[in-house]
N, C-alpha and C positions, 0 to 999 in steps of 0.2 A: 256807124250807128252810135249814137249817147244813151247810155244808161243812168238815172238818176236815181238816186235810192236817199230817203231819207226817214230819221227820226223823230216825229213830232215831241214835243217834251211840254209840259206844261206853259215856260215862260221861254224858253229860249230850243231852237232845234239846230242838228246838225245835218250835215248831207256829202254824199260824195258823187259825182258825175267822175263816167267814167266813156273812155273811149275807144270803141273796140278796133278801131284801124290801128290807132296809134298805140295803144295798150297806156295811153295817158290816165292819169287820174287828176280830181280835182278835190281837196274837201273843204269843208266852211263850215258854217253857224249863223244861223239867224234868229231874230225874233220870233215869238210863234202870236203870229199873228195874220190875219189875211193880207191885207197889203202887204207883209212882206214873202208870205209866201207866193201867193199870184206872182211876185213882181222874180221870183225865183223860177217859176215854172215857163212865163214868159223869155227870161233870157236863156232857158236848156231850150226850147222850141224854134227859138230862131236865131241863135248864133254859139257859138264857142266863145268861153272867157277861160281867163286865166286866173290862180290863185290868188292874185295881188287885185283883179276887175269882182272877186266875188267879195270883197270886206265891201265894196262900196254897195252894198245889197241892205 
């Protein structure tokens, strides 16, 4: 299972996916904006990324 937790913040948010098989974590920062957040919730929904796939967000 992926758990997604995040911070909305005025201009910029933060987040961490986390993964309970693996006891992985992931965290980032994005715009707070709609396209970028949709375009975040889309990629926890249908695949796994990595630390270095979530800057391109």
């Amino acid at each position: 299972m992926k758990i997604l937790a995040f911070d909305l913040g005025k201009f910029k948010s933060v987040y961490v996916m986390y993964f309970t098989e693996s006891k992985e974590q992931s965290y980032g920062k994005i715009g707070t904006n709609a396209r970028k957040v949709e375009a975040l919730l889309r990629r926890c929904a249908f695949r796994c990324f990595t630390a270095d796939e979530s800057a391109a967000i």
